[in-house]
C-alpha positions in Angstrom: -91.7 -9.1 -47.8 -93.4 -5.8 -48.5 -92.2 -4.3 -45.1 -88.3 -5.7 -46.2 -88.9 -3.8 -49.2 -89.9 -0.4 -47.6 -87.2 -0.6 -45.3 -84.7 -0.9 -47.9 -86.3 2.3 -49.6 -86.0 4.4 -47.0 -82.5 3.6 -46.2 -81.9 4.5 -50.3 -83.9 7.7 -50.0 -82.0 9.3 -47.1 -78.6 8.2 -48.3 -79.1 10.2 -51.4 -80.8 13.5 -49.0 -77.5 13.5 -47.4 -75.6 13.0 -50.4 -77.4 15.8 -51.6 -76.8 18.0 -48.5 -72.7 17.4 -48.6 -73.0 18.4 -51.9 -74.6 21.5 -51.5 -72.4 22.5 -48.7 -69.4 22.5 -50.7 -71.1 23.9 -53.8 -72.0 27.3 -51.3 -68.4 27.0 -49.6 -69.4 25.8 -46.5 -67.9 23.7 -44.4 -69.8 20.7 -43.2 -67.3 18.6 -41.8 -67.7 18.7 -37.9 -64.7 19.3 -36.2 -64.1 16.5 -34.8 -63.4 14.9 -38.0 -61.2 17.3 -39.0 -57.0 16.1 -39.2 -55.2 18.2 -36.9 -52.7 20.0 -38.0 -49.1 18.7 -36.4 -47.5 22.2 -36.5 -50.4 24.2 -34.8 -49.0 22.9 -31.3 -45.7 23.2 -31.7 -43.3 26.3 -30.7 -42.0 28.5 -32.9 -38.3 28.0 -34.5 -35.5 29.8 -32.8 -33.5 31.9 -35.0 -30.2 30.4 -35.4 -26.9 32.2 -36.9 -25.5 31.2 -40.7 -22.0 29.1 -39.6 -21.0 29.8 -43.5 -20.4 33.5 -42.6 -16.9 34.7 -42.7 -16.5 35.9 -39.6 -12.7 37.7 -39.9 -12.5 40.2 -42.8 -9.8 42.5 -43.5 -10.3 45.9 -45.3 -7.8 48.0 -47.0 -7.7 51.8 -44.6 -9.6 54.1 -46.6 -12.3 51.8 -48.4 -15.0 50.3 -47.0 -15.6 47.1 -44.6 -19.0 45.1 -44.7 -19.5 42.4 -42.0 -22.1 40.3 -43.1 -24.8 38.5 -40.6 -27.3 36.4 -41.5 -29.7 35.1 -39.3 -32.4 32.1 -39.9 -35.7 31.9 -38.7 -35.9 35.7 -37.5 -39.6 36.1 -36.6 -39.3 39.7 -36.6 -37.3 39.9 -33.7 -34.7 42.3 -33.9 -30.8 42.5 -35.1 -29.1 44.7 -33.5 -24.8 45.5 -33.9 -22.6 46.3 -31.0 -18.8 47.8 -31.1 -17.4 45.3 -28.3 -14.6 47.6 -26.7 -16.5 49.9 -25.5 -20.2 48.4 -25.7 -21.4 51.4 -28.0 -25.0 49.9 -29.9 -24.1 50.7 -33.8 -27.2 49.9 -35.0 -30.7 48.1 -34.1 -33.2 46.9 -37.2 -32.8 49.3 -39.9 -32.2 52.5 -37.6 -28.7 54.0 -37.0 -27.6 54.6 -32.9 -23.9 56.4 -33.4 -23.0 60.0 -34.9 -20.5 58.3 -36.8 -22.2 58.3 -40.5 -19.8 55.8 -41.8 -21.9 52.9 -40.1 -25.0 52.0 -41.5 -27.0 49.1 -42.5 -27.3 48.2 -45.8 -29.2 44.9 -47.7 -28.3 43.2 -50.7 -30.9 44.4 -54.2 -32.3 40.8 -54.0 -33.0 40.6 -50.4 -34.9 43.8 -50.9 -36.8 42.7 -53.5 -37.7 39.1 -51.5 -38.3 41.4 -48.3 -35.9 39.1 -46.8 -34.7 40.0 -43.0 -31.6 37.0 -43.5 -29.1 39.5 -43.9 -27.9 42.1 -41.8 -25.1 43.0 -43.1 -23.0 46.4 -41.4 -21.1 48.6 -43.8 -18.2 51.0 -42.1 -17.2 53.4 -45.0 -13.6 55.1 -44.8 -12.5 51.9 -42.9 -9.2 53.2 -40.6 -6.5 51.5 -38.2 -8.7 52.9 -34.8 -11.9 50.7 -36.5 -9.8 47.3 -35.6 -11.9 44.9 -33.3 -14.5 42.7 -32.6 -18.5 43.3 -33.4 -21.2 41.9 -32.3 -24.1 40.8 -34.5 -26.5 40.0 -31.7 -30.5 39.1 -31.4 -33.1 39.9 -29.2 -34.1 36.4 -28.2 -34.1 35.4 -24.5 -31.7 34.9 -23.8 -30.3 37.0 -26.1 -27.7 35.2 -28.9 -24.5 36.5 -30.6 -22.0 36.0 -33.0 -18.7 37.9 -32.9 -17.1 39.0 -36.1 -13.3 40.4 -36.0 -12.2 43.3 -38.2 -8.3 43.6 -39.6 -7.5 47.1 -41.0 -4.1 47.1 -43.5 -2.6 50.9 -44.4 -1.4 50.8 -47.9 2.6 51.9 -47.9 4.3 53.5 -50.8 8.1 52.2 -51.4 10.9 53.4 -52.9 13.4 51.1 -54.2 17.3 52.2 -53.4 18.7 54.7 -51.2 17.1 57.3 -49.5 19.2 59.9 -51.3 20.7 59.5 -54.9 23.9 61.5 -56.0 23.8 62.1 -59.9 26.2 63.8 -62.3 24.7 66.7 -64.4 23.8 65.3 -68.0 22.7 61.9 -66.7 19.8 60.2 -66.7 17.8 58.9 -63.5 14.7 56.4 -62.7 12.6 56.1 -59.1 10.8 53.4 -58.9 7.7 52.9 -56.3 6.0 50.2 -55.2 2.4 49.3 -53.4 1.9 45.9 -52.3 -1.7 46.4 -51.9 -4.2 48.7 -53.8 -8.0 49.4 -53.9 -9.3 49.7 -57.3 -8.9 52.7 -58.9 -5.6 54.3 -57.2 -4.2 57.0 -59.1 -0.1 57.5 -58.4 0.7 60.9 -58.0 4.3 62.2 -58.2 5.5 65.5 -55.6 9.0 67.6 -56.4 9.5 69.7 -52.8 5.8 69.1 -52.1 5.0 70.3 -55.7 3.4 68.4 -58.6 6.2 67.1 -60.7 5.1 68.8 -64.5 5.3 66.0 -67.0 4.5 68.0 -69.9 7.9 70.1 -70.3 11.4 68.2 -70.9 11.8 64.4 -71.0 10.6 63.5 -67.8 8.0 60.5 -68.0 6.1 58.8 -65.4 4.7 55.2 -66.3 2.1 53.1 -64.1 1.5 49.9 -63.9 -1.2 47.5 -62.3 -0.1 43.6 -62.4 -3.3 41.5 -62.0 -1.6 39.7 -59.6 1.1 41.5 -58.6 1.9 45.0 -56.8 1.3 48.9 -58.6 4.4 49.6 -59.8 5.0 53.5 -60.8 8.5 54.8 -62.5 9.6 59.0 -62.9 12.6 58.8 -65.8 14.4 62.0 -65.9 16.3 62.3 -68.8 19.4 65.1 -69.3 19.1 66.0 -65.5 20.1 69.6 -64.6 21.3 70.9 -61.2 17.7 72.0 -60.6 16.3 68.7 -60.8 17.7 68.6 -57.4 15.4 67.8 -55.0 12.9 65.4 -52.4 10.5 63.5 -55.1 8.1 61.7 -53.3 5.7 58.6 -54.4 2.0 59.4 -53.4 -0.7 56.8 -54.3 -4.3 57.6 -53.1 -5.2 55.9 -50.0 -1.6 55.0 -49.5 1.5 55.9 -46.9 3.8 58.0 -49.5 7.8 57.3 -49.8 10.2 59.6 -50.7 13.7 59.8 -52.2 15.9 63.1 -52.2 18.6 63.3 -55.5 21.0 65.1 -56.1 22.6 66.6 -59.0 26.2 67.6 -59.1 27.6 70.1 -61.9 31.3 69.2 -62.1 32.4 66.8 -59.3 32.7 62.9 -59.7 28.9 61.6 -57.5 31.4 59.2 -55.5 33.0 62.3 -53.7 29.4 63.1 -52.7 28.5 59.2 -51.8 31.5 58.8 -49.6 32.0 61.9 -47.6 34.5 60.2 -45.2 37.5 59.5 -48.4 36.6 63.6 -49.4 37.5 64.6 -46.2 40.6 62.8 -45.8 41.9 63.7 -49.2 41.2 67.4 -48.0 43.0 66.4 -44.9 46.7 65.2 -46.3 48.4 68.5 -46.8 47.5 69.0 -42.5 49.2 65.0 -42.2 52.1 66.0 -44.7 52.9 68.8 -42.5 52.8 67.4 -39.2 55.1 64.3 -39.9 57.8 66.5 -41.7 57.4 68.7 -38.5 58.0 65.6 -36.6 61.3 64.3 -38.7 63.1 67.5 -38.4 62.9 67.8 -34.2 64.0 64.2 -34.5 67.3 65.4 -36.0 67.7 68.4 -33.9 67.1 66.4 -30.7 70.0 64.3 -31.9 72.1 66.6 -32.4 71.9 68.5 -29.5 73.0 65.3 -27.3 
């Protein structure tokens, strides 16, 4: 019974010395698990995540000629491998990480505020400032996996045209009063309307000429010149320039003393100058008419 007894002490005393050993290990930071009792971690093994391309990006952007264009990349699971953008037509590398690979300074790289402060490497996004027709094509937003992977992006360019409503040439009476009109379809923000008399700036600050400009929120810019009292030497080519637009021009005329519709239809002048000739010619005609008859 005593031997029962001593065995069953012994077994208590050096449970608690190891109890008192694991807890010491972990008090000092130690770790006292053997490995092969550690759980294995089921990532450790695996291979790393390709980087795949966003299919939300928008992939076909149009830009107005003169502002600026931003195709936007993003790319998942990067790793640090690089992004780099290519001009398709003629294979030219724009850019590669952060670093710029063209003399052209209106192509860089730029990163949203937020994805600088996160140090994000998501977005890639190329900027082409002054955007113009010759920009028009496909890009290539490509990484350096292997075998590398791509996503094309296509770039529309519109130029922004000036028109003039009516006729390309206005006949006026002196005295009267006459309104241009121009029109852009589409505007970038802040385009100012300037107004040309003969390549010169029309002067809105003498007689009662006015020049009004509107911006529909929906709609096109809409830009008027009102001449009021119009004198011979308001004569002249007026032309409609917006900035960052194709200009249109109108050339007016202003007549001191003679009805516009003599000017507008040249043809009817000309035969109206023309009838005394006809008169002549047919009275001409009747008389060697009677003489021929006579004479047989």
């Amino acid at each position: 019974m005593q031997i029962c007894f001593g065995i069953i002490y012994w077994i208590i005393i050096f449970g608690l010395q190891c109890q008192e050993l694991i807890g010491s290990g972990i008090a000092q930071g130690k770790d006292s698990i053997p490995l092969q009792g550690r759980e294995v971690d089921p990532n450790r093994d695996r291979e790393e995540p390709q980087p795949v391309f966003d299919p939300r990006s928008h992939r076909n952007i149009t830009a107005l000629a003169g502002q600026s264009a931003y195709l936007e990349c993003r790319v998942f699971n990067l790793g640090g491998r690089a992004v780099t953008w290519i001009r398709q037509r003629d294979l030219h590398v724009l850019t590669a990480g952060h670093f710029t690979y063209t003399t052209d300074q209106r192509f860089s790289i730029v990163q949203p505020g937020v994805a600088q402060l996160q140090g994000s490497d998501e977005e890639w996004i190329l900027q082409i400032k002054y955007v113009q027709p010759r920009d028009v094509g496909i890009y290539e937003c490509q990484v350096s996996t292997e075998p590398r992977i791509w996503l094309d992006f296509h770039l529309n360019v519109i130029e922004s045209k000036a028109e003039m409503h009516g006729p390309p040439e206005v006949y006026l009476k002196q005295g009267s009063v006459f309104l241009l009109t121009c029109t852009v379809a589409q505007v970038a923000d802040g385009t100012v309307v300037f107004w040309y008399k003969d390549g010169e700036a029309v002067d809105i600050s003498g007689r009662n000429i006015r020049v009004d400009t509107n911006l529909e929120k929906s709609g096109p810019l809409i830009s008027r010149l009102q001449v009021q009292q119009a004198l011979v030497g308001d004569s002249g080519n007026y032309t409609c320039a917006p900035t960052g637009s194709i200009s249109a021009s109108t050339m007016v005329h202003i007549i001191n003393g003679e009805h516009p519709a003599a000017m507008q239809h040249g043809n009817v002048a000309r035969s109206q100058d023309n009838f005394p000739v006809l008169f002549l010619l047919l009275v001409s005609l009747f008389l060697n008419r009677d003489l021929y008859l006579n004479v047989r």
